[in-house]
KOLFIKE-584772 format. One record per residue: x, y, z of N, C-alpha, C in turn. Coordinates in steps of 0.001 Angstrom, whole numbers, padded with zeros to 6 digits, always signed. Layout:
KOLFIKE-584772
XYZXYZXYZ;...
//
This chain:
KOLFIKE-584772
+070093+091795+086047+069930+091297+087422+070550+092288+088411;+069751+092648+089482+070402+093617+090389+071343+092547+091271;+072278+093541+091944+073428+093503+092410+072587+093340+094145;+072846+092722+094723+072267+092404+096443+073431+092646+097306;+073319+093947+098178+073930+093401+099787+073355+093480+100840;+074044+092310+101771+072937+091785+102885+073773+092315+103629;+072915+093284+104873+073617+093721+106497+073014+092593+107042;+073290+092583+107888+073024+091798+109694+074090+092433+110605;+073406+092551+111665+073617+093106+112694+073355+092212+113741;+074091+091845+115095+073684+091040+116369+074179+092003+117242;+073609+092420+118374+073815+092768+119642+074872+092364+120310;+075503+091336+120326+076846+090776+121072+077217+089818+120131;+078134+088764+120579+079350+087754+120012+078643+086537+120867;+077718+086746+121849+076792+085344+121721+075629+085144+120973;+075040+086274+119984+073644+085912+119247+074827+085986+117901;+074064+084826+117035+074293+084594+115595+073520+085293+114672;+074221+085581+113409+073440+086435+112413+072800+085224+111356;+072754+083757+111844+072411+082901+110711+070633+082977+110072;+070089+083486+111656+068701+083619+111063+068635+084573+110293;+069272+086213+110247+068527+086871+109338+069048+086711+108261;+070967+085739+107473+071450+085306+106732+070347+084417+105773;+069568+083709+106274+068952+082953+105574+067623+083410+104905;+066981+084032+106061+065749+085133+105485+065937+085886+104498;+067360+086417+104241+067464+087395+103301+067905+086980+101934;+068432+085905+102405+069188+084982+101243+067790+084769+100415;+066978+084502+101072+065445+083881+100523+064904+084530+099798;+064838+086311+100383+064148+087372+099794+065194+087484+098431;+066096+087266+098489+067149+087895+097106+066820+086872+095900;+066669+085349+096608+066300+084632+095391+064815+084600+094878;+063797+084741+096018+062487+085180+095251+062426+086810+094274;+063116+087110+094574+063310+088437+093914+064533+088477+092869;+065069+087373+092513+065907+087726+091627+067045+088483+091560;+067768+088371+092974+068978+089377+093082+070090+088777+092755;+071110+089326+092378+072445+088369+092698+073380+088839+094010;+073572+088007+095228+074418+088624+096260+075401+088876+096121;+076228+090069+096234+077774+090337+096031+078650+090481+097237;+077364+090253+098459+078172+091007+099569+077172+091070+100934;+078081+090046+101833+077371+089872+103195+077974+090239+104557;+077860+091220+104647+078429+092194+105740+077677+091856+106990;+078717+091944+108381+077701+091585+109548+078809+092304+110770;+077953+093279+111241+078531+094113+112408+077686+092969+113956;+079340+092454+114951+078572+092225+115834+078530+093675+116881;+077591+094243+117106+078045+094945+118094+076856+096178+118091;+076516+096736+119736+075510+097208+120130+074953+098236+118610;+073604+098532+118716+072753+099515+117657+073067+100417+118092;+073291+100841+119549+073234+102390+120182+074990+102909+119517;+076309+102120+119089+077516+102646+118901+077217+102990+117499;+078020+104454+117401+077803+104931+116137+078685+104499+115381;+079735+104214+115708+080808+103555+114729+080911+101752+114888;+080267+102119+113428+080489+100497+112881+080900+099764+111720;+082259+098701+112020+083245+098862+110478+082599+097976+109546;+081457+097345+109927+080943+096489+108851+079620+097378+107784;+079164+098373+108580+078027+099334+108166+079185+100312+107229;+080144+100671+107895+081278+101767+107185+081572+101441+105959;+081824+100097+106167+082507+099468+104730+081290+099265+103483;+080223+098710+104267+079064+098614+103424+078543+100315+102487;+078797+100923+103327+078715+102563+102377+079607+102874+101866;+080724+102386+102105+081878+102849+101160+081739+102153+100280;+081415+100541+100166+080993+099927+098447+079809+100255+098176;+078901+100532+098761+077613+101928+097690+078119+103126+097350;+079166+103602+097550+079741+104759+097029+080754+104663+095238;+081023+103370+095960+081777+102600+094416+080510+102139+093649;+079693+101791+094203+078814+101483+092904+078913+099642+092648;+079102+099032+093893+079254+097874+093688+077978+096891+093921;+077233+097261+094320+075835+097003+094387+074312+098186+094227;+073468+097173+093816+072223+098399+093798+071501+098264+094754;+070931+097088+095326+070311+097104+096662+070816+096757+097717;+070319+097040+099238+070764+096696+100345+069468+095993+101373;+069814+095064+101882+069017+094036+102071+068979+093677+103929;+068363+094075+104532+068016+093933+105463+067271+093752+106705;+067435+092843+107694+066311+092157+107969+065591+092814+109079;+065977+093664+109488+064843+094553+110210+065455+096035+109900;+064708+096975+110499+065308+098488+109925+066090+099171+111025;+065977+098316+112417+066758+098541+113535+068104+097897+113810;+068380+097170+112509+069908+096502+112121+070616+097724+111946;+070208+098348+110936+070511+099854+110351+071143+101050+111447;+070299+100920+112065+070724+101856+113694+069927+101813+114182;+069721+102176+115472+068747+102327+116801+068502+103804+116909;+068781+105072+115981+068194+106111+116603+067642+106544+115037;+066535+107070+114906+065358+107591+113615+066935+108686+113108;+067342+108885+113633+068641+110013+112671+069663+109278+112016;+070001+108650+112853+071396+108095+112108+070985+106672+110663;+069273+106400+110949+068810+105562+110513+068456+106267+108886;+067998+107788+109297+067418+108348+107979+069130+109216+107077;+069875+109231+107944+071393+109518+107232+071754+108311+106252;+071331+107053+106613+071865+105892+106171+071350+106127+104801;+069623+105976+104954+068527+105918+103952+068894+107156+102836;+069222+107947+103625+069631+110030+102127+070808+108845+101949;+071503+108457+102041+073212+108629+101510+072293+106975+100001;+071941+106343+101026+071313+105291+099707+071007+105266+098485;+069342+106666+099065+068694+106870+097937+069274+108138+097126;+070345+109256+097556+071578+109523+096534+072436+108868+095745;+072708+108210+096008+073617+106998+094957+072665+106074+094230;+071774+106453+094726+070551+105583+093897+070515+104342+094096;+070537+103814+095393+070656+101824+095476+069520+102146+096529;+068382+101273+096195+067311+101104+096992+067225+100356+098491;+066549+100230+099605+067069+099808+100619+065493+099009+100626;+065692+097539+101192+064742+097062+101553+064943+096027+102635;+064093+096388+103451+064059+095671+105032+062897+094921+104809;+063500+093340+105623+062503+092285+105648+061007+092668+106417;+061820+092667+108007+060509+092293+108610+059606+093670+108219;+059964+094631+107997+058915+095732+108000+058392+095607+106164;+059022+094731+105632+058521+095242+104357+058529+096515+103386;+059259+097379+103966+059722+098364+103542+060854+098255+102013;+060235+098917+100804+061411+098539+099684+061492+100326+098965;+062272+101147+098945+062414+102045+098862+062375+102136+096754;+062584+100817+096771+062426+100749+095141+060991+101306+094751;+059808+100983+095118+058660+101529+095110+058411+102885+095486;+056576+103486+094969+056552+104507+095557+055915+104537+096928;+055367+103203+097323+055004+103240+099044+056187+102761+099959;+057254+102653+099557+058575+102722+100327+058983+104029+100863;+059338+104374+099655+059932+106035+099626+058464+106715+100099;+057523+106854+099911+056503+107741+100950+056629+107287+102748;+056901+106035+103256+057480+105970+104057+058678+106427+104658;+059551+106816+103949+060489+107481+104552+060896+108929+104586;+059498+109083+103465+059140+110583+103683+058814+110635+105284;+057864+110024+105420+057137+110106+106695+058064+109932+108103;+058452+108985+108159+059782+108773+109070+060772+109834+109005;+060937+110667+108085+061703+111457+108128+061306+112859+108597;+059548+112950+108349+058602+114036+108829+058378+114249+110218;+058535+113038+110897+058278+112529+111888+059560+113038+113348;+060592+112278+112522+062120+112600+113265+062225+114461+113258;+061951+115276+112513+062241+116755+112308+061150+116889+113243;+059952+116275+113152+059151+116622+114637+059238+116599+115892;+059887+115229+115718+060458+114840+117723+061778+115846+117978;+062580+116441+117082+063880+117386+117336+063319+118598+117590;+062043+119436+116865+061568+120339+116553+060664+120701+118643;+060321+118911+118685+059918+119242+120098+060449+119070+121541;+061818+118517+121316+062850+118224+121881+063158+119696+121949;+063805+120428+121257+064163+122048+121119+063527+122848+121994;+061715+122878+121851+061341+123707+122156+061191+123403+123792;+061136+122057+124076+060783+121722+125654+062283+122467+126079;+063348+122204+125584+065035+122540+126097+064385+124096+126641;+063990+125011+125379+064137+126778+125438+063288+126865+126596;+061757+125999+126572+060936+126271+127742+061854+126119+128947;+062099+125141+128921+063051+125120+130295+064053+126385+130798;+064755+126745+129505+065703+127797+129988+064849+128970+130465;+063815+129093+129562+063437+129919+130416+062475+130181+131328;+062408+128916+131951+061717+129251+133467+062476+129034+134825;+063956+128614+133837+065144+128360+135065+065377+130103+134968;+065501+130937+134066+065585+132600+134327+064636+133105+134828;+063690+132664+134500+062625+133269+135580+062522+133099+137005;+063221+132028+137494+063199+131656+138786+064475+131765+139301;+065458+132612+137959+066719+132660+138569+067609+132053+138600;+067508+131296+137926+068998+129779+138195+069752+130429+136795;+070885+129960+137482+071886+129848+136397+072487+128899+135621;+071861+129154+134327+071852+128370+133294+073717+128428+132270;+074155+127435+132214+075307+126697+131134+076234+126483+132472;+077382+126744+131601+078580+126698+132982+078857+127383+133965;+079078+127087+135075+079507+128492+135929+080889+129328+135751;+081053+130666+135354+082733+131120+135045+083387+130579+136366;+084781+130233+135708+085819+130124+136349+086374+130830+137855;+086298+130152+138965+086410+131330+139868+088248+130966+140069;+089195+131338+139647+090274+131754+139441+091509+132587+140643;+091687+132423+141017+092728+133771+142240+094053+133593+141069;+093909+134987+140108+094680+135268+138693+096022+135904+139955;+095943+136383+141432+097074+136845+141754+097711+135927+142186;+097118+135037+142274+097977+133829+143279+098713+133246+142035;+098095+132980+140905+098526+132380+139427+099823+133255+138739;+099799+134529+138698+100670+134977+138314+101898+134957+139900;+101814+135394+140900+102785+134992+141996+103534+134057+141849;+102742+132755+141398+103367+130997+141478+104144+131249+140355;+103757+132027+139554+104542+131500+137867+105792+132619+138518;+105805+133635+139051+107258+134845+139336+107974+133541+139933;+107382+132917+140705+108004+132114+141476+109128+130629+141339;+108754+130585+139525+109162+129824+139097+108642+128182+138237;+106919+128507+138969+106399+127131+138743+106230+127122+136917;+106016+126287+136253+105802+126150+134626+104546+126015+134363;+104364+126430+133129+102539+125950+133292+101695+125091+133451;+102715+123966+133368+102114+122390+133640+102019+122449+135352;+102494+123233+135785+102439+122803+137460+101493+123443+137754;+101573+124521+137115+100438+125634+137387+099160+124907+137430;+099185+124576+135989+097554+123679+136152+096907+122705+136152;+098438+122326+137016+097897+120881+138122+097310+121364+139212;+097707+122731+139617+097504+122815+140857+096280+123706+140647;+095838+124253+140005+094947+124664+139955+093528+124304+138911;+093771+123194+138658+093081+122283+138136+092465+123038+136794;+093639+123458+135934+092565+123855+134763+093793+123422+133702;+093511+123745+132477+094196+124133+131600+095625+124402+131584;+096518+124362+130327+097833+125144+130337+097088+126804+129404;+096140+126641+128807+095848+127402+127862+095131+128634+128548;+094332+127989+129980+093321+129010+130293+094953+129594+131818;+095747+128659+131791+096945+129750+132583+097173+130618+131716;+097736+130138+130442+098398+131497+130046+097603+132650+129214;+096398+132177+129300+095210+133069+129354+095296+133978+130635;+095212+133641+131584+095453+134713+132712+096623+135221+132846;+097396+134699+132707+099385+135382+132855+099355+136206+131625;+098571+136159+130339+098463+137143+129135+098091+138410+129593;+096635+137996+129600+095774+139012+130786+096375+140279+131647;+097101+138931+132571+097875+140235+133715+098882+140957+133040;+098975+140258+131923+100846+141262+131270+100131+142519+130508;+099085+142352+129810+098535+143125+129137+097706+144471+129984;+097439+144284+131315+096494+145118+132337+097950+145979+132970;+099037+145021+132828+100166+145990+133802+100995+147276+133047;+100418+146856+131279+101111+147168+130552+099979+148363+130724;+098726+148549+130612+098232+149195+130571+098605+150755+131843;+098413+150099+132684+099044+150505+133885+100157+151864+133801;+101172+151367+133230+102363+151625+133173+102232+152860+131572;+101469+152326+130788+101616+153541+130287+100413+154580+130120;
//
């Protein structure tokens, strides 16, 4: 008899997980599962960290169940990546994943050709996500704009003056709104250019 765990997932702490509790409960006994384990994250699909999904992969890592049982495939996550990370880490440990409403059972071979596909699919939308990004960059160079961050515009004499003067680097870059690291990046700088200087 295989080993069953049920996710559910709700959107907030006012929707209940009893409907997809029972749907799945249903699917495990027409199918002959035994449940070991009913995990239920309340909380948005879009947050990537979730301790009821966390925990649920850490007991597929032990080997405490073989399937995972769930009632839609958007319980799982809300973005095709973090959804097909779930699905590789599964079907490596070898515990099959099967979602109600889509009917999806990875135990089969028209499961797993589905997530071939879903997975063909996601490397496509990144693949065209990418290329729209590069188009862009470069017709912002063609027209001249300046593309990432703008450098630091800095007055390194006024920075080294304040520090002769006594200020510390924490004052320093309060007042000049950066860093302690990118001060003594410039106070390095100037020691190293005077040194030059000098000999």
């Amino acid at each position: 008899m295989k080993r069953a765990a049920l996710y559910m997932r709700v959107s907030s702490v006012d929707q209940h997980p009893e409907t997809q509790l029972y749907d799945l409960r249903q699917m495990a006994a027409q199918r002959g599962y035994q449940i070991v384990a009913e995990v239920t994250d309340k909380i948005s699909g879009v947050k990537a960290r979730r301790p009821g999904l966390d925990d649920l992969v850490h007991d597929a890592r032990r080997g405490r169940f073989d399937v995972v049982l769930v009632w839609a495939s958007d319980r799982i996550a809300r973005s095709v990546k973090r959804f097909l990370e779930v699905l590789d880490e599964l079907n490596r440990l070898g515990i099959e994943f099967v979602s109600f409403r889509e009917q999806i059972d990875t135990g089969g071979p028209l499961g797993r050709a589905i997530v071939i596909i879903i997975g063909a699919i996601a490397e496509l939308e990144r693949n065209l996500i990418i290329e729209r990004v590069r188009a862009g960059m470069r017709r912002a160079r063609l027209e001249g704009r300046h593309i990432g961050r703008r450098p630091l515009e800095l007055d390194h004499d006024a920075i080294v003056r304040d520090r002769r003067h006594g200020q510390s680097l924490g004052q320093l870059a309060r007042n000049y709104s950066v860093s302690r690291t990118t001060i003594h990046r410039v106070l390095h700088e100037h020691a190293a250019t005077s040194q030059e200087h000098v000999a």
